[in-house]
C-alpha positions as CSV (number, residue, x, y, z in Angstrom):
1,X,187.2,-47.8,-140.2
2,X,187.5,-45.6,-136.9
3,X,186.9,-46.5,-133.3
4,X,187.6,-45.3,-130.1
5,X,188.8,-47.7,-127.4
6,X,188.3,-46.9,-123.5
7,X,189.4,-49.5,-120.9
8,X,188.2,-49.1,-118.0
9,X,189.3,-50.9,-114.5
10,X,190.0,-51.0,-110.6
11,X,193.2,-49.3,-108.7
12,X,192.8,-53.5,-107.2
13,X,193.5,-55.3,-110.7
14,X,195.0,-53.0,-113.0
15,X,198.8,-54.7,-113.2
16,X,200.4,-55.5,-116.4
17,X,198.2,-58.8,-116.7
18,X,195.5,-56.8,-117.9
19,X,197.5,-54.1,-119.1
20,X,198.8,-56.8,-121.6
21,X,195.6,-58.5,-122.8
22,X,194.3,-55.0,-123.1
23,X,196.9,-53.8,-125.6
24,X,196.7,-57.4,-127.5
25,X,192.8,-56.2,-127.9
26,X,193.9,-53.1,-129.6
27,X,196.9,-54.5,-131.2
28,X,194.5,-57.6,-133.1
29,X,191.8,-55.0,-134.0
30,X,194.4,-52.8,-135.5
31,X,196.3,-56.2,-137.5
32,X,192.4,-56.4,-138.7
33,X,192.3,-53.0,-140.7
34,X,191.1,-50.8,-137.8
35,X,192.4,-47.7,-137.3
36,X,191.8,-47.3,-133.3
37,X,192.2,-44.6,-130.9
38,X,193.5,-45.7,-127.8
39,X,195.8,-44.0,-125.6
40,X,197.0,-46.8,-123.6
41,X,195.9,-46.7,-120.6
42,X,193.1,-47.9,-118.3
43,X,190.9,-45.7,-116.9
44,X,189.8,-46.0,-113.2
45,X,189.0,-42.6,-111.9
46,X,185.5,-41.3,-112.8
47,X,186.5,-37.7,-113.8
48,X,189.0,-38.6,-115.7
49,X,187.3,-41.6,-117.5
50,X,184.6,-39.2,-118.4
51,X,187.2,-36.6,-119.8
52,X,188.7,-38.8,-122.0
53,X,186.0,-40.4,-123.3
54,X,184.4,-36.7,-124.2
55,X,188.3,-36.2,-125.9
56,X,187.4,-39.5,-128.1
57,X,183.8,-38.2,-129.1
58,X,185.8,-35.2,-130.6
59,X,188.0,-37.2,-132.3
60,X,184.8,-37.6,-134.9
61,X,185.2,-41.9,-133.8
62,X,182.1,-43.4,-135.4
63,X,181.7,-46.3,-132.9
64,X,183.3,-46.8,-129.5
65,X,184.4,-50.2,-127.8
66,X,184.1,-50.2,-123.8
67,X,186.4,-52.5,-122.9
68,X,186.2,-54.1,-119.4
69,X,189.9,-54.5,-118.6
70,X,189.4,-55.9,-114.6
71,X,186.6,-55.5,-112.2
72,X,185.0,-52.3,-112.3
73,X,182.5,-50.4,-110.8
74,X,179.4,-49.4,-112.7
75,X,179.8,-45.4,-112.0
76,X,183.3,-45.4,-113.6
77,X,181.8,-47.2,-116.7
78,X,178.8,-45.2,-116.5
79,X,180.7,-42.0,-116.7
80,X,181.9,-43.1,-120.1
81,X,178.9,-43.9,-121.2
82,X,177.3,-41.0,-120.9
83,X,179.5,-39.2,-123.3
84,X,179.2,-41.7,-126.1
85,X,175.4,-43.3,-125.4
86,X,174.6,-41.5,-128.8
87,X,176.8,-43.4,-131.2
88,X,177.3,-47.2,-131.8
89,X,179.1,-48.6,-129.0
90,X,180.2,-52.2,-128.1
91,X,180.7,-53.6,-124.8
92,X,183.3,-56.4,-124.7
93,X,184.7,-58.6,-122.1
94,X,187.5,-61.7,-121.5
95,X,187.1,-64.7,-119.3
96,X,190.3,-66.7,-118.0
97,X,193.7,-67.1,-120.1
98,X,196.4,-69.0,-119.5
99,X,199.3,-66.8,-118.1
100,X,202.8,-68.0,-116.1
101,X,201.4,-71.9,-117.2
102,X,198.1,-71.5,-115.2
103,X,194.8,-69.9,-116.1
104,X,194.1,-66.6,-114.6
105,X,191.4,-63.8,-114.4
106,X,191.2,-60.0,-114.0
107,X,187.7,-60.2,-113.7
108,X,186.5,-58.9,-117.0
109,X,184.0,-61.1,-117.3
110,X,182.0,-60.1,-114.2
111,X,182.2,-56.6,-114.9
112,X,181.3,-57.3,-118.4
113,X,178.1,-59.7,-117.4
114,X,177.3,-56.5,-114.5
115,X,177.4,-53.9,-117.4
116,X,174.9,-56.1,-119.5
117,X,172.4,-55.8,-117.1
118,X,172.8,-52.4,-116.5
119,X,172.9,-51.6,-120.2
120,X,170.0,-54.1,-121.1
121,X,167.7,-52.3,-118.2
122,X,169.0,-49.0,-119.3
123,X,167.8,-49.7,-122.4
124,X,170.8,-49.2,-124.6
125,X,170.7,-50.9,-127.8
126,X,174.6,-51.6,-127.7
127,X,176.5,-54.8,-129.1
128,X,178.0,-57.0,-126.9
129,X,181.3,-59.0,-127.2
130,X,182.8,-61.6,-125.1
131,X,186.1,-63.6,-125.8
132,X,189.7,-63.5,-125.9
133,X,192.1,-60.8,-127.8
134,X,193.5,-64.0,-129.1
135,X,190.1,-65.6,-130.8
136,X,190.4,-64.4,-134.6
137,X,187.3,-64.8,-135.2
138,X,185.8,-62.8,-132.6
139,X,188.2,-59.9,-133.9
140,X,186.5,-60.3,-137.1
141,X,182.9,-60.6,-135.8
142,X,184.3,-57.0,-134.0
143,X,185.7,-55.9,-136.8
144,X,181.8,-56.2,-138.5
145,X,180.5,-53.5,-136.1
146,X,183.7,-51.3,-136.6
147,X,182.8,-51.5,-140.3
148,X,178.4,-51.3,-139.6
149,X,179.4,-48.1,-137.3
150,X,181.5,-46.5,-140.1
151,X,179.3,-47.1,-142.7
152,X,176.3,-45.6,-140.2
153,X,178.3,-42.5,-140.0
154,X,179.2,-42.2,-143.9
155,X,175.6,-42.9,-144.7
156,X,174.3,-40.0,-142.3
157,X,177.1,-37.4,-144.2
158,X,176.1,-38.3,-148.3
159,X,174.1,-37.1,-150.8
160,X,172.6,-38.8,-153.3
161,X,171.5,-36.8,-156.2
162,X,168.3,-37.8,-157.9
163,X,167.7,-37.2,-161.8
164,X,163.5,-36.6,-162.3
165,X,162.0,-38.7,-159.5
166,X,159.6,-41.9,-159.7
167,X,160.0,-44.0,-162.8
168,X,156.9,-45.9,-164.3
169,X,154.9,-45.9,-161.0
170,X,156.8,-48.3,-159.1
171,X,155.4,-47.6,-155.9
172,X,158.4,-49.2,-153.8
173,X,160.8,-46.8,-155.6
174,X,159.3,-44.0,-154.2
175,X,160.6,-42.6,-150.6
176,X,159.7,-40.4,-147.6
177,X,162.2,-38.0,-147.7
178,X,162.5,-36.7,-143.8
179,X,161.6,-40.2,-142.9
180,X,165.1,-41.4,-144.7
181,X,167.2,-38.2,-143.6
182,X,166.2,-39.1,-139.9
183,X,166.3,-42.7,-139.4
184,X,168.9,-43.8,-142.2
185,X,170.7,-40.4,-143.2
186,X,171.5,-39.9,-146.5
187,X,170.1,-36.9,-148.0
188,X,168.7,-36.4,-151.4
189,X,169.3,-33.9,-153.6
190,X,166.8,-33.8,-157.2
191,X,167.5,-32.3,-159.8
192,X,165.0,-31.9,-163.2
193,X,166.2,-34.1,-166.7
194,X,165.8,-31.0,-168.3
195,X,168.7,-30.0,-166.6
196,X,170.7,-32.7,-167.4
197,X,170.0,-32.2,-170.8
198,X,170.9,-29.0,-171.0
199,X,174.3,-29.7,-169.6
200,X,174.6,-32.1,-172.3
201,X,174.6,-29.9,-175.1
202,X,177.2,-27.7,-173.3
203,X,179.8,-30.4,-172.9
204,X,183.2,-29.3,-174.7
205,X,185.2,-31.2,-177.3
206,X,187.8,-31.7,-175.1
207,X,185.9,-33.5,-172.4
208,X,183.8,-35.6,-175.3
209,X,187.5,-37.0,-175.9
210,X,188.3,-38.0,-172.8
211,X,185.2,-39.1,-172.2
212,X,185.7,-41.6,-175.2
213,X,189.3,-42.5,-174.3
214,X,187.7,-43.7,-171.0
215,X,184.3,-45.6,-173.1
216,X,186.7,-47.4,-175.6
217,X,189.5,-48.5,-173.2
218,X,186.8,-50.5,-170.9
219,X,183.9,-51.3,-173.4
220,X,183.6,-52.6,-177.3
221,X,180.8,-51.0,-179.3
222,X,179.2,-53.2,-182.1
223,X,180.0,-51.5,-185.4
224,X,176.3,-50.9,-186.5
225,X,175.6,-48.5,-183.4
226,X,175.3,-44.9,-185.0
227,X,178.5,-42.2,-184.4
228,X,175.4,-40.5,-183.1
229,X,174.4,-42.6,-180.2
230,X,177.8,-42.8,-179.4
231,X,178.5,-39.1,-178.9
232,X,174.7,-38.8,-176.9
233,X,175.8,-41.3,-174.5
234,X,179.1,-39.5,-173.9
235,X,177.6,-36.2,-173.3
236,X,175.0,-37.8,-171.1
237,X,178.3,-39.3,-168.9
238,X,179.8,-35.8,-169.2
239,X,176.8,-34.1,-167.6
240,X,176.1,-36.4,-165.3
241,X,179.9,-37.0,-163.8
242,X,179.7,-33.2,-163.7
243,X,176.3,-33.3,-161.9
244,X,177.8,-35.6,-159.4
245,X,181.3,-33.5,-158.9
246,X,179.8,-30.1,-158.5
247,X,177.1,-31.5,-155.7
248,X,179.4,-33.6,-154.0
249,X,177.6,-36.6,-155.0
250,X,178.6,-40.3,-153.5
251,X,175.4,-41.8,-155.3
252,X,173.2,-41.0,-158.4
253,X,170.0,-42.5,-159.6
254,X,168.8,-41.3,-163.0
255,X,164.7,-41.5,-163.7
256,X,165.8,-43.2,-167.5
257,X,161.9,-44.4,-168.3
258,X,160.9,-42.7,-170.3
259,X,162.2,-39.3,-170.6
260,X,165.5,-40.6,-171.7
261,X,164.5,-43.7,-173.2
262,X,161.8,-42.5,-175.5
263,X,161.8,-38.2,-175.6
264,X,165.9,-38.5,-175.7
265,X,166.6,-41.1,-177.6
266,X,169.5,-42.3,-175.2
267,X,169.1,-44.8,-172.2
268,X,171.5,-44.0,-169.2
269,X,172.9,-47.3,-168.9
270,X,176.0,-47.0,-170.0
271,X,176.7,-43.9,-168.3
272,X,175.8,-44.8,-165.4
273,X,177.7,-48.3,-165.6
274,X,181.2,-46.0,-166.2
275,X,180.1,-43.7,-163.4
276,X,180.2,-47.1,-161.2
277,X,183.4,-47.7,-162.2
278,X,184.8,-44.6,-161.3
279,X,182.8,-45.1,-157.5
280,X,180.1,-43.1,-157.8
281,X,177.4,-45.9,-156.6
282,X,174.8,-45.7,-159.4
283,X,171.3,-46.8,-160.5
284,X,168.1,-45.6,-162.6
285,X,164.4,-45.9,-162.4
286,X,164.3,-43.4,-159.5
287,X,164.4,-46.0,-156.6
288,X,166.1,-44.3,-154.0
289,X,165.4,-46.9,-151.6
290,X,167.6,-49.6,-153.6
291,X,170.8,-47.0,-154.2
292,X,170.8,-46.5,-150.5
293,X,171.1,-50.4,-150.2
294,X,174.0,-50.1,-152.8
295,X,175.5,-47.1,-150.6
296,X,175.2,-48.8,-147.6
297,X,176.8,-52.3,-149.5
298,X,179.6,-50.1,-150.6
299,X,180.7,-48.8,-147.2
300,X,180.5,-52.3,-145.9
301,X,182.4,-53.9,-148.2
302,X,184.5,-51.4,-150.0
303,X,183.8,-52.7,-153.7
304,X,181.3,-51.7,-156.3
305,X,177.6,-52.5,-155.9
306,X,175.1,-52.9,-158.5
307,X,171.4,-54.0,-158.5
308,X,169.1,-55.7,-160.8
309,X,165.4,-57.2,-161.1
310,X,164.6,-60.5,-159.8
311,X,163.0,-61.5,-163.2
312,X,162.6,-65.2,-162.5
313,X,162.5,-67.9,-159.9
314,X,162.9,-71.3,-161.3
315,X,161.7,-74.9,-159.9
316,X,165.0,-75.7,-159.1
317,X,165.6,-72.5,-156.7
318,X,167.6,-70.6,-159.0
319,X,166.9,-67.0,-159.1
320,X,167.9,-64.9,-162.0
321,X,168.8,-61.3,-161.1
322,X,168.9,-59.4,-164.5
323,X,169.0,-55.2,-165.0
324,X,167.9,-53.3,-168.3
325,X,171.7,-52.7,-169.5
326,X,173.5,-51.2,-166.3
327,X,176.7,-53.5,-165.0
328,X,179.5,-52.2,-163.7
329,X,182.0,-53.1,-165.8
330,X,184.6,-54.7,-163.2
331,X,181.8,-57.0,-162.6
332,X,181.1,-58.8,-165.5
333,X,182.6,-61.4,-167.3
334,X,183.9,-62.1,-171.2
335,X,183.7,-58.8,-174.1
336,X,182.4,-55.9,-172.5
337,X,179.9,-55.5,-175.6
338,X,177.6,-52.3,-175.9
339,X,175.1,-52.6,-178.4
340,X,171.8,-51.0,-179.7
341,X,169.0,-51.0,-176.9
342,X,167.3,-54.5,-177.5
343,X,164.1,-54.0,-180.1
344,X,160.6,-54.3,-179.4
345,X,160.1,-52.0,-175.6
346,X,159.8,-49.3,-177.4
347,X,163.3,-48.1,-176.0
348,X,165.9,-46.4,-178.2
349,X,169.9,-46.3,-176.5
350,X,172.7,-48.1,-175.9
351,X,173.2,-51.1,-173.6
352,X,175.5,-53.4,-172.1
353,X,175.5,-56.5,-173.1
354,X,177.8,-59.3,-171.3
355,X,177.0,-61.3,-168.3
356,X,178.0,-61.0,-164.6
357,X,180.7,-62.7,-163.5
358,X,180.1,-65.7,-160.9
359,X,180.6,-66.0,-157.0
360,X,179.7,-65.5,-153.8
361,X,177.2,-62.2,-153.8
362,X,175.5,-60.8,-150.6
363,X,171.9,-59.1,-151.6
364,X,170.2,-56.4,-149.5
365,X,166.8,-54.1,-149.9
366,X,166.8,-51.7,-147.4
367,X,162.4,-51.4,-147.7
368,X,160.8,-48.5,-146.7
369,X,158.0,-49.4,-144.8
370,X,154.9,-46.6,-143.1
371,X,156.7,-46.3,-139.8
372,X,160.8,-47.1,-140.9
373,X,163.0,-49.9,-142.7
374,X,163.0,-53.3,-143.1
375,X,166.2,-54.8,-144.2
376,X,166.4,-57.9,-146.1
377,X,169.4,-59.6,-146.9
378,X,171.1,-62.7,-147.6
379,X,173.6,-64.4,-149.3
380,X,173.8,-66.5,-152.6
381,X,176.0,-68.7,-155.0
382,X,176.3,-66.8,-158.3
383,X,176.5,-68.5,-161.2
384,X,177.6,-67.5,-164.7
385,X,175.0,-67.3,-167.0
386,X,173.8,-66.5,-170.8
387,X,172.3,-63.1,-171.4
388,X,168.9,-62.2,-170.4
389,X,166.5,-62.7,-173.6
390,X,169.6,-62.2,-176.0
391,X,170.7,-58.6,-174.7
392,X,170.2,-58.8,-170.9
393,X,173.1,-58.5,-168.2
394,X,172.2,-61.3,-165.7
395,X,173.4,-63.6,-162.9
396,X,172.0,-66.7,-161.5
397,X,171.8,-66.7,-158.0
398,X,171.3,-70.2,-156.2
399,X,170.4,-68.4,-152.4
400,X,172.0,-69.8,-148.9
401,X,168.4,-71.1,-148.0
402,X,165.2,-71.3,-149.2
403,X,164.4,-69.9,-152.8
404,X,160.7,-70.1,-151.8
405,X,161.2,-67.7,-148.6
406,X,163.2,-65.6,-150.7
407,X,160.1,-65.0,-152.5
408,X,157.9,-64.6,-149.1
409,X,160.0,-62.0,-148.5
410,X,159.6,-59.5,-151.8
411,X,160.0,-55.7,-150.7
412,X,159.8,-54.6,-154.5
413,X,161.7,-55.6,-158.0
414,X,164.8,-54.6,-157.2
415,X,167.7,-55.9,-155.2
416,X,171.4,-54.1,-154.3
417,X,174.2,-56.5,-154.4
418,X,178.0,-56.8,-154.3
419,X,180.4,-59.7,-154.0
420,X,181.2,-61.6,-151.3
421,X,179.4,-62.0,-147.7
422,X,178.8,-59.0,-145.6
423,X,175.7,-60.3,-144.2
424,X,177.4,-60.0,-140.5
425,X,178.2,-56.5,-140.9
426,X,174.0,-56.0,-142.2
427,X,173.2,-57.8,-138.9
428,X,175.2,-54.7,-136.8
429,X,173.9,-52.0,-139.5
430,X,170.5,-53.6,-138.6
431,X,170.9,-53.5,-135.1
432,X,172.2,-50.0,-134.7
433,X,169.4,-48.4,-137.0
434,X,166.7,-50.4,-134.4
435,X,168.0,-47.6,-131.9
């Protein structure tokens, strides 16, 4: 997480008072895993605010944080501005603290209630902060954006490479390609599952054995799946880790139904699920719009996404999130089993087969929509539950509201998650894609 920090004051106010609370500001961001560019100083002049605030903007900063030291007059701040008003940028301010046993002022917070109403009838949609270096939990809510900004920026620079394209018609898996490249960023890059499968029958014996070094020291195959399957699902893992080294892949979905399924012979699910755990964000049935949810879940929270169907919502409020056979491996819970594909779809593979583990989970579906995104998001209590029909990964989710608005509020099937809450840092992603 990167940000640039410019404090800005008046020749009148600028002692070591608000030199001090300044640096605390940087100091507490920085205790808070943020790396910040600041060169220690507050900036009064007008030239020379706007140079160094064009210096920060080459420092390849994803966010900025204008920081309000004293009183200050708009056209310093404004020059500033101007250099940055493209990326994510934060104002924040600081009331009275107690200094030499009586409270004092620098007059941050006038300056910083000045600049809101400049910025708000300017226009800018900017996040605003007000509190003391010393509230931790301001630094984290600051810390949210930091992270929102970064994972903006990372979004905007990856490619997610796209095996086939739609799966089984699902409308809401389909996408708008410029629509996503311009108002989200990622760009996607198809390739054919012919291709794949060519690449498959050119894997060496030398990577097929490292390949199943890596299969049997994280998962146990039941004894009645074929040698055959075995070595198909391996090659499919070899061509597709290959697929996403040579493009420079940070996500892949893979178009499994039914080329794969039923032409192949070989499901992608466990592929895909060892790809996960090697950080390549992963997913199947050709719904870009739900890896870039898992993209954008990983740059927030720095862990391993995955996503699965909402297959039921019971009286009770419980909703059951449940893939085909695709779990990360790190996120499950008892014998990572892999077994046949369950019998009667008409399906022929190899699928994981244990539970999720329980916990705190955030969900998101970033929906495309005619005219942009929606985002929807929220947080649940996961609970540990018994395989889906027999065979099926799953999780039971108990949301933080009301189940019955969860289901108002479908965008499609599918839903990213990851553990733990990250819905604050959604909040700022949300608010800096409504530029």
């Amino acid at each position: 997480m990167r940000t640039g920090f410019i404090a800005i004051g008046h020749n009148d106010y600028t002692g070591s008072m608000a030199l001090s609370k300044t640096t605390e500001a940087v100091e507490r961001l920085r205790a808070n895993g943020v790396k910040v560019h600041f060169d220690g100083k507050i900036h009064t002049d007008i030239r020379e605010t706007g140079e160094y605030s064009r210096s920060l903007v080459a420092e390849n900063v994803s966010s900025i944080i204008l920081f309000p030291s004293t009183w200050i007059e708009c056209p310093v701040a404004m020059a500033a501005v101007t250099e940055f008003e493209h990326l994510p940028f934060a104002l924040w301010g600081m009331g009275m603290f107690e200094h030499g046993g009586r409270m004092e002022s620098t007059g941050s917070l006038v300056s910083y209630a000045m600049l809101e109403g400049a910025f708000k009838k300017m226009e800018y949609s900017h996040s605003a902060f007000y509190g003391d270096p010393g509230d931790e939990g301001l630094i984290k809510v600051i810390t949210a954006f930091v992270r929102a900004a970064d994972a903006v920026y990372r979004l905007k620079r990856s490619l997610i490479g796209l095996v086939g394209y739609s799966s089984m018609g699902i409308y809401t898996g389909m996408f708008d390609a410029p629509m996503l490249r311009k108002k989200i960023g990622p760009e996607v890059i198809q390739t054919d599952s012919y291709t794949v499968v060519n690449m498959m029958n050119s894997v060496s014996g030398e990577e097929l054995a490292l390949a199943a070094g890596n299969l049997f020291e994280t998962a146990v195959p039941d004894e009645d799946i074929a040698d055959e399957s075995i070595q198909k699902l391996l090659r499919m893992y070899c061509a597709l880790k290959k697929l996403c080294k040579d493009g420079g892949y940070e996500a892949i979905n893979v178009k499994c139904q039914y080329e794969f399924s039923k032409e192949l012979g070989m499901t992608a699910c466990v592929p895909l699920s060892l790809l996960a755990e090697e950080g390549i964000v992963a997913a199947c049935e050709g719904d870009i719009p739900c890896s870039v949810s898992m993209l954008a879940l990983k740059y927030l929270s720095g862990g391993i996404p995955a996503y699965a169907d909402v297959i039921d919502v019971d009286g009770g409020g419980v909703v059951k999130l449940s893939p085909c056979g695709f779990i990360p491996y790190s996120l499950g819970t008892g014998i990572r089993r892999i077994r046949g594909f369950m019998p009667g779809y008409g399906f022929n593979g190899v699928q994981n087969s244990f539970p999720f583990k329980g916990g705190k989970i955030t969900y998101l579906r970033i929906a495309e929509m005619m005219d942009g995104y929606e985002f929807i998001y929220g947080t649940g209590e996961g609970t540990e539950t018994e395989l889906r029909q027999g065979y099926m990964p799953a999780l039971d989710v108990r949301p933080d509201g009301d189940a019955g608005e969860f289901v108002r509020n479908f965008y499609g099937q599918h839903y990213a998650f990851c553990y733990g809450d990250f819905t604050r840092e959604i909040a700022e992603l949300e608010k800096i894609y409504s530029k």
